[in-house]
C-alpha positions in Angstrom: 162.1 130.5 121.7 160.4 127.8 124.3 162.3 125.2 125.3 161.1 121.4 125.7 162.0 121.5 129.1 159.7 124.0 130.0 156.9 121.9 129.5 158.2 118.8 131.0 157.2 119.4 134.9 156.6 116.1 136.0 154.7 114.9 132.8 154.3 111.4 133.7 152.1 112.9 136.3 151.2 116.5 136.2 149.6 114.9 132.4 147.0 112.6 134.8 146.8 114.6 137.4 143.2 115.8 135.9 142.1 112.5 134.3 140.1 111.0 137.5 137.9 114.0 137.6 134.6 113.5 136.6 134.9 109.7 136.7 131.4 109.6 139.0 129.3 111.6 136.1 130.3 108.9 134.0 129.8 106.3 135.8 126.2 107.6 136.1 126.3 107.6 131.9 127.5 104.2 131.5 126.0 101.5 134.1 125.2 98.0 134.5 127.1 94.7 134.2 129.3 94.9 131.4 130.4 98.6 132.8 134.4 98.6 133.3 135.7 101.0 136.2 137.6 104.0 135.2 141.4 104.2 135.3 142.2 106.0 138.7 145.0 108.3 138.8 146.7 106.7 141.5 147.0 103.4 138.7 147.4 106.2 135.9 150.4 107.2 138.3 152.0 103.5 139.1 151.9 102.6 135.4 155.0 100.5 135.1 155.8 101.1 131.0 160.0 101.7 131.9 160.2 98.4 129.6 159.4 100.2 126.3 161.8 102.9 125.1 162.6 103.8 121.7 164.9 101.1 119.6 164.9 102.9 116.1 164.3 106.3 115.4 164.5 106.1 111.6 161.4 103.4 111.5 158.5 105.3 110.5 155.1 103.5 110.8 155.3 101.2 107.9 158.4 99.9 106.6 158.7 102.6 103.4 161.7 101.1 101.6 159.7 97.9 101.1 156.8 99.7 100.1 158.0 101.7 97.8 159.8 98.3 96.3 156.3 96.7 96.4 154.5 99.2 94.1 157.5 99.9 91.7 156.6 96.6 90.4 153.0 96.0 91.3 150.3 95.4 88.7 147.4 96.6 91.3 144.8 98.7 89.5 143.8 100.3 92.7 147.1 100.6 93.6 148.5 102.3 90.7 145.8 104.6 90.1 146.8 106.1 93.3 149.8 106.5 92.3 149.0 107.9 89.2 147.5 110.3 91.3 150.4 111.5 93.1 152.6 111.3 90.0 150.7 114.8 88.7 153.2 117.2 90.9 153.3 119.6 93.4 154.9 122.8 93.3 157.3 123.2 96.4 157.1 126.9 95.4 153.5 127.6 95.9 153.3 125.3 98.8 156.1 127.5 100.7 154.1 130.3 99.8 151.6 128.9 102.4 151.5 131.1 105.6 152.8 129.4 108.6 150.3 129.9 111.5 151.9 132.1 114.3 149.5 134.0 115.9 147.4 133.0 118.7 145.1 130.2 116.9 141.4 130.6 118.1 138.7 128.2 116.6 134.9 128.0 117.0 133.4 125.1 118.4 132.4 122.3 115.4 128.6 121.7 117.1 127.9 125.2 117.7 128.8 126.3 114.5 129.6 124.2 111.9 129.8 126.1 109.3 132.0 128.8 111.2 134.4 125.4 112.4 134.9 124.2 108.7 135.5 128.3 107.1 138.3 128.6 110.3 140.1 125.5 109.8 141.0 125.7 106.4 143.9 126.6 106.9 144.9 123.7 109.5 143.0 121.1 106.8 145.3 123.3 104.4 148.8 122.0 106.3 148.0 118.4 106.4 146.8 117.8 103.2 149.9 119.6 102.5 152.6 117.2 104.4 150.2 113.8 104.0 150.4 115.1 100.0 153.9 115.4 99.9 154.7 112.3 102.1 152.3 109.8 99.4 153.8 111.6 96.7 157.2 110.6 98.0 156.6 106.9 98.5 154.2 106.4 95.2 157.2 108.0 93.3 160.4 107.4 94.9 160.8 111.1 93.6 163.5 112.4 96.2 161.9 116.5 94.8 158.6 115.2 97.3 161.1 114.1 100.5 163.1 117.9 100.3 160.1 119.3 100.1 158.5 118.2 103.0 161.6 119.2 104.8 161.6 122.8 103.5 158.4 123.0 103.9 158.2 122.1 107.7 161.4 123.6 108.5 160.0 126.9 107.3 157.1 126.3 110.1 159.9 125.5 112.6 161.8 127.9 112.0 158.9 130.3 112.5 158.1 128.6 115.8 154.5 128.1 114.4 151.5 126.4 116.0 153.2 126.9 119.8 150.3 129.6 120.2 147.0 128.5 120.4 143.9 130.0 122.9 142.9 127.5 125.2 139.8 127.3 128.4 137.9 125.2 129.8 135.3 126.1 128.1 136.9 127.2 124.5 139.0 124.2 123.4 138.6 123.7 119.9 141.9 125.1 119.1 143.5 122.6 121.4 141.9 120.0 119.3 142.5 121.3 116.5 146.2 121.7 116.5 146.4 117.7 117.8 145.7 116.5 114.3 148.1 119.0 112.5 151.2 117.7 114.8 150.7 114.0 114.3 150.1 114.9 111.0 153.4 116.9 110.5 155.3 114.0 112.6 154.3 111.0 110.5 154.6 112.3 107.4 158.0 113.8 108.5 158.9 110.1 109.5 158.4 109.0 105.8 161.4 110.9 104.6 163.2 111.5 107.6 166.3 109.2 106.3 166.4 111.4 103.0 167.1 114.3 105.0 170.6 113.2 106.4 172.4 115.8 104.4 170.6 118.2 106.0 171.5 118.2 109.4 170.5 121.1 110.9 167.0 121.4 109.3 166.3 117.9 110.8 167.5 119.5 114.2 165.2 122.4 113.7 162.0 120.3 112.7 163.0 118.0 115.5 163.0 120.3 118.4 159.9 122.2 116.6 158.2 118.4 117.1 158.9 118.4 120.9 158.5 121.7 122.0 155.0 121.4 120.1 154.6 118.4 122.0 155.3 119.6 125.4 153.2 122.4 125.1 150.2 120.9 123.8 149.9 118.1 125.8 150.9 120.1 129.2 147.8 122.2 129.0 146.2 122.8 132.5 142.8 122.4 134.1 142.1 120.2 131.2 138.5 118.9 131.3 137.1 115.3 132.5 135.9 115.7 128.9 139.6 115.8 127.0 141.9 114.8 129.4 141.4 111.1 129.0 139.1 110.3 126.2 139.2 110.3 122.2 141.6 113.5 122.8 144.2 111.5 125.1 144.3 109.0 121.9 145.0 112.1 119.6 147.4 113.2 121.6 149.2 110.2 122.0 149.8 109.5 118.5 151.8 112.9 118.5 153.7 111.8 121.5 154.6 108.4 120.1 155.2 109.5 116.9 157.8 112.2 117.8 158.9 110.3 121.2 160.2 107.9 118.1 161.4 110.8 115.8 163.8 112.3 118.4 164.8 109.3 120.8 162.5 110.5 123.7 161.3 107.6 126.2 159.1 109.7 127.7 157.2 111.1 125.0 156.8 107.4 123.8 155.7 105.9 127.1 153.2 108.4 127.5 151.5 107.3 124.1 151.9 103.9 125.2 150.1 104.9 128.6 147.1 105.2 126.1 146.9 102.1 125.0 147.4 101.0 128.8 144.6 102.9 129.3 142.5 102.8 126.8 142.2 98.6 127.6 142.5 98.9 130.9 139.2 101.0 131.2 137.1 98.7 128.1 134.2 97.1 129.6 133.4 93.2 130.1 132.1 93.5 125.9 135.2 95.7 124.4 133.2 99.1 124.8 135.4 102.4 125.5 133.1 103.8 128.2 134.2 107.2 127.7 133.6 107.3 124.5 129.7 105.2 125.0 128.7 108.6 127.3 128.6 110.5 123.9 125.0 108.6 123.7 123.2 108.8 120.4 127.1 108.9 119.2 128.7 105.8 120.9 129.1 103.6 118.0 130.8 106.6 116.3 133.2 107.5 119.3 134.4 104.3 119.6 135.5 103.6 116.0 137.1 107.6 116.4 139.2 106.3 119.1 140.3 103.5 117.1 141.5 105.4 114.8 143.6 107.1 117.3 144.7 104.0 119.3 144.9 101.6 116.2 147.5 104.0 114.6 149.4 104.6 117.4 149.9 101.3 118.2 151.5 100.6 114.8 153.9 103.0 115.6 154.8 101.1 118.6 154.7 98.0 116.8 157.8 99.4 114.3 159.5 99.6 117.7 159.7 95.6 117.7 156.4 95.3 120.4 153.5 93.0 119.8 151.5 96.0 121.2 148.6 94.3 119.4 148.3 91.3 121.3 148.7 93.2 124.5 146.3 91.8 127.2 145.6 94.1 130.0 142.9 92.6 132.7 141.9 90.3 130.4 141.2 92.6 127.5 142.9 93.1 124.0 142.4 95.6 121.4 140.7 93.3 119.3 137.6 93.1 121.9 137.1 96.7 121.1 137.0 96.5 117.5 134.8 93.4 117.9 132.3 95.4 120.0 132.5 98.1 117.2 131.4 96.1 114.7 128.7 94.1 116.8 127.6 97.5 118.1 127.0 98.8 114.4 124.7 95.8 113.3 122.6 95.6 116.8 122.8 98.7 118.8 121.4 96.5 121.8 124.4 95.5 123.0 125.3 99.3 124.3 123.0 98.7 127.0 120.0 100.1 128.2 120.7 103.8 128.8 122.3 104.3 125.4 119.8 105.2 122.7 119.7 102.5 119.7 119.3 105.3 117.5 122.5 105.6 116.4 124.0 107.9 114.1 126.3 106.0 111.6 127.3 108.8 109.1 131.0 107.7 109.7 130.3 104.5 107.7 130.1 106.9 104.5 133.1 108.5 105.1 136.3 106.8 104.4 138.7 108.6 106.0 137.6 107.5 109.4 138.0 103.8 107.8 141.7 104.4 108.3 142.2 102.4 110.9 141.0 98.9 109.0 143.4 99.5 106.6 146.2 99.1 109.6 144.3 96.8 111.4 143.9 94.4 108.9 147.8 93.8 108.7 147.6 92.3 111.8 144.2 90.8 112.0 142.3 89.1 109.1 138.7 90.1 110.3 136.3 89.2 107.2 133.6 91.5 108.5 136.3 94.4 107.6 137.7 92.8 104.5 134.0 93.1 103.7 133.9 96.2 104.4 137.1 97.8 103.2 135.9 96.9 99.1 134.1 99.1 98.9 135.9 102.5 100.9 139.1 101.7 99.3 141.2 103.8 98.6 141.4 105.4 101.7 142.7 108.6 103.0 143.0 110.4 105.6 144.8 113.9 105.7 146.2 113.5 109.6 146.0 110.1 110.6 148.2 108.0 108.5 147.8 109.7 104.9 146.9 107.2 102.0 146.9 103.8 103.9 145.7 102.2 101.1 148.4 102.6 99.1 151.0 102.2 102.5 149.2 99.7 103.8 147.1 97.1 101.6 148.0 93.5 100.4 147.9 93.9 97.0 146.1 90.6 96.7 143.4 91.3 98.6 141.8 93.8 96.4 142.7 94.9 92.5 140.2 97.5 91.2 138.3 100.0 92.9 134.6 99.2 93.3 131.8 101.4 94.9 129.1 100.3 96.1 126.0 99.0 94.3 122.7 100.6 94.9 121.4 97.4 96.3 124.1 97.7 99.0 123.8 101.4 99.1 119.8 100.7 100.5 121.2 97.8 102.3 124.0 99.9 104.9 121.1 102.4 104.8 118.7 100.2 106.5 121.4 98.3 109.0 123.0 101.5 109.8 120.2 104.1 109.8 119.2 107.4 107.6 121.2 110.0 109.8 122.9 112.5 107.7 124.2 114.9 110.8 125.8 113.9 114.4 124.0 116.3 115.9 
């Protein structure tokens, strides 16, 4: 069995060491005024974050006993019929049945292949559906069956030291990605019922030390690329971190996702673009709103630490310029600049799970363009990335019934946000 330590080797540093690489190429994607410079590694290195550190490891990233007190006696019809939803039971029997994935994970590319990507990753989409299923269950229920589940169920992947494995190049990485999702999956749905586990001692130890070896190895993969090491994948991989820095009282697990956000802001341009994510071209729009739905969720989890991580200013900039920029982007492409095509693809807008982030967002900022927005994607959910935030995370006076959108409105997003059907 691999041990945490074996992965630590100077993480603080050895985890940057590869992040200033390629900085010149994109610097040559994304010019001109408004362009921010990117985060060297000699800053990456003298990141001062020794003031955060973990103050409770039983918070998860909403406060669940409220919550769950919340919809016991709400009157929501949104609300309830998720809940009605994830009153219809699951079997813990067939879902321990489920395989745990210890071989040497290998997945095809998503662009390449698509179809190939989608048929191989079942089983990964399988897992956290199967832990963001059990977690919702738990809290729209209060049914204690969901919470020893959940713990059974990962404890059987622990205990079978499953997803450690995975093939990894430079050039063959999609099993690295892949496995991101399934961790911080695993994690914060494992945070929802962690304080119904207490009697269960040494299956929480077992999950726990699963959580960082997982960690540790993931992120401490070498010659990453100028591609992963610090863009939309350094998000994803600091929600993990964060999450499970929290889970099992390790500082530097947490101020490595905290780095992120550091990061993340410190590189935005003069306008709240992530320029990283802008050098994806025809895709900018969409890579920016995929990192914030990797930086937005992660800094809730910081925030149940007791920091106002969402009113951190670095150089001037908060994460609310980004999510302004988003949204200014998505109406007038213009404002990406010149050497970014306008033609935008905005196929994300019709997919709710990467509205995730709103959801969050919104319970810290009242933006009216989202509020907008949200009517009519709710409910939302998203198998990795927070679960069903709707029902974890929405005033319930802000929205009673769920409403799709008209046909007028339909045309209407068509013709602001383009015709695209595929980001390639």
């Amino acid at each position: 069995m691999l041990a945490a330590n074996d992965y630590r080797g100077g993480l603080g540093v050895s985890l940057f060491r590869r992040c200033s690489i390629g900085i010149l190429l994109l610097t040559c994607l994304v010019t001109g005024p408004a362009y921010a410079e990117l985060m060297t590694l000699k800053k990456r290195q003298q990141l001062d974050l020794s003031q955060y550190s973990v103050t409770n490891p039983e918070a998860s990233y909403f406060d669940v006993a409220t919550r769950k007190a919340l919809l016991a006696s709400t009157d929501n019809s949104l609300l309830l019929q998720s809940i009605d939803n994830l009153s219809g039971g699951m079997s813990c029997r067939q879902l321990l049945e489920i395989p745990p994935i210890t071989n040497r994970l290998r997945i095809p590319g998503f662009y390449p292949d698509p179809q190939a990507w989608r048929q191989a990753s079942q089983p990964l989409f399988q897992f956290e559906d199967s832990v963001s299923n059990l977690a919702g269950a738990f809290v729209a229920t209060d049914d204690d069956y969901y919470a020893q589940c959940l713990g059974r169920f990962l404890d059987q992947w622990a205990s079978q030291d499953a997803l450690v494995h995975f093939h990894y190049s430079p050039s063959d990485r999609q099993a690295w990605y892949a496995t991101e999702s399934m961790i911080f999956a695993a994690a914060m749905a494992y945070s929802i019922v962690r304080p119904e586990l207490e009697d269960q001692p040494e299956q929480r130890e077992r999950i726990e030390d699963w959580f960082s070896r997982l960690a540790y190895r993931h992120a401490y993969v070498p010659n990453q690329t100028k591609e992963s090491c610090c863009n939309n994948h350094f998000y994803r991989r600091a929600l993990y971190a964060t999450m499970i820095g929290v889970l099992t009282e390790d500082n530097e697990l947490f101020r490595y996702g905290v780095g992120a956000v550091y990061s993340a802001l410190n590189e935005m341009t003069q306008q709240g673009g992530l320029p990283r994510e802008l050098a994806r071209g025809r895709r900018a729009v969409h890579y920016q709103n995929y990192a914030l739905m990797y930086l937005v969720t992660n800094m809730q989890i910081i925030s149940r630490q007791g920091y106002d991580i969402f009113h951190l200013k670095v150089d001037g900039h908060t994460i609310k310029d980004a999510v302004d920029f988003l949204l200014d982007a998505i109406e007038d492409a213009s404002i990406l600049g010149e050497n970014i095509p306008r033609e935008q693809y905005h196929g994300f807008l019709r997919d709710n799970q990467y509205s995730s982030w709103m959801e969050i967002y919104q319970q810290h900022f009242s933006d009216p363009r989202i509020a907008e927005f949200l009517i009519t994607q709710r409910p939302i959910y998203n198998r990795s990335a927070g679960g069903y935030v709707t029902l974890f995370f929405m005033d319930p006076t802000v929205q009673k019934y769920r409403r799709p959108k008209t046909e007028d409105e339909e045309k209407q997003q068509l013709s602001v946000y383009g015709k695209e059907s595929s980001p390639l």
